[in-house]
N, C-alpha and C positions, 0 to 999 in steps of 0.2 A: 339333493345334490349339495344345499348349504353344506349341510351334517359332515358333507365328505371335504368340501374343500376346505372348511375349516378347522377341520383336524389334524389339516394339512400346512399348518402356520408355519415348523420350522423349514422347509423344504423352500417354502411359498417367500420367506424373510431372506433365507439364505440368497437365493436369487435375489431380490431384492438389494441387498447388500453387496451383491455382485455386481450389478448393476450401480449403484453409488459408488463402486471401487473404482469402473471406469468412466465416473462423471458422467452417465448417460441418465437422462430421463426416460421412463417406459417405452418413449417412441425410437428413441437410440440418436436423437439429438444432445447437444452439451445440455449439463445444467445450466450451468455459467460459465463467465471467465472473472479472474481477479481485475478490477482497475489498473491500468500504471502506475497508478499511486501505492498499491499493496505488493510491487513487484516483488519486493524481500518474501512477503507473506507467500506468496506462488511460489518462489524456491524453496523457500521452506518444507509448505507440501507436498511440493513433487520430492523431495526429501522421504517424505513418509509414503508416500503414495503418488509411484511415476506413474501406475497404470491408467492414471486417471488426465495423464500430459497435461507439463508445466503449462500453468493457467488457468488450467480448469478446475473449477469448485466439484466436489465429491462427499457434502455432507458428511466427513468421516470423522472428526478431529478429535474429539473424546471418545464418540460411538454412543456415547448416552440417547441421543436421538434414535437409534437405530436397533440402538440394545432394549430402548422401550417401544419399540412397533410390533403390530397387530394387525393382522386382517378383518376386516369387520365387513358384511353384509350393507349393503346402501343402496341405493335407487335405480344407481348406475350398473348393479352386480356386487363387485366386490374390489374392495381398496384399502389401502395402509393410514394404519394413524397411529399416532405418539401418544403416549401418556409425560412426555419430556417437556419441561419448561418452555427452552425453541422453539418448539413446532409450529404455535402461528406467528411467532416474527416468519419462520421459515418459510411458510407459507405464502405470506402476504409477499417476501422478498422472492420466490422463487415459484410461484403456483402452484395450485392445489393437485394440478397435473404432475408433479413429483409422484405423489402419492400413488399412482394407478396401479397399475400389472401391466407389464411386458405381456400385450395381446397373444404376438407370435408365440410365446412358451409358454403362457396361461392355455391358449390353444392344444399345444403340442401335448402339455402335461395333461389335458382336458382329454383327448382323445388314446394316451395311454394309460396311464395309472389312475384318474377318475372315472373311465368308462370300465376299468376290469372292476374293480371296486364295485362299483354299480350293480355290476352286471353278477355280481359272488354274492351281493346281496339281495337280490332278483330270485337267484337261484336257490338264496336259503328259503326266503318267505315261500318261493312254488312247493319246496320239498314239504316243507309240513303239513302241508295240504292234501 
């Protein structure tokens, strides 16, 4: 099952990035909000990205962070990580729980397009037999 979900990177990112577009963390709470102090800064962004509503942080601003993520196998299952300079200020400033997979649609996508896969590959090894 590794084998298959992570062949599944662009798919798996792209959600992901959907996900940082509307400011949600995997569980579908904000990442953050800007301080009062950054107000200009939160116009700004909602400038660039309203889908993530003024105030709220969306990890997007160059995209470098996001343009270097990856899915990688871990203890937990399977989680994103950066090759991008950020990443552990990000981390440390926003938690490691950024990172995860959107259970609900790791699920969803688990039960359609990883179990037909699965189950084509099932059927080749039976056939040579």
């Amino acid at each position: 099952m590794n084998r298959i979900v992570l062949s599944d990177q662009k798919a798996l990112k792209e959600e992901k990035v959907n996900e940082f577009t509307r400011g949600e963390r995997p569980d579908g709470r904000k990442i953050g909000k800007y301080s009062s102090a950054n107000a200009e800064y939160a116009i700004f962004k909602n400038q660039i990205n309203p889908l993530a509503g003024i105030g709220n942080v969306d990890l997007l601003l160059t995209r470098s962070f996001t343009g270097k993520m990856f899915v990688e196998v871990t203890g937990k299952g399977y989680e994103f990580d950066s090759t991008d300079s950020k990443t552990a200020n990000l981390l440390i400033k926003y938690g490691n729980e950024i990172m995860g997979l959107n259970q609900e649609w790791f699920n969803q996508r688990n039960a359609t397009v990883y179990r037909d896969i699965l189950l084509f590959d099932i059927s080749k090894v039976l056939n040579k037999k």
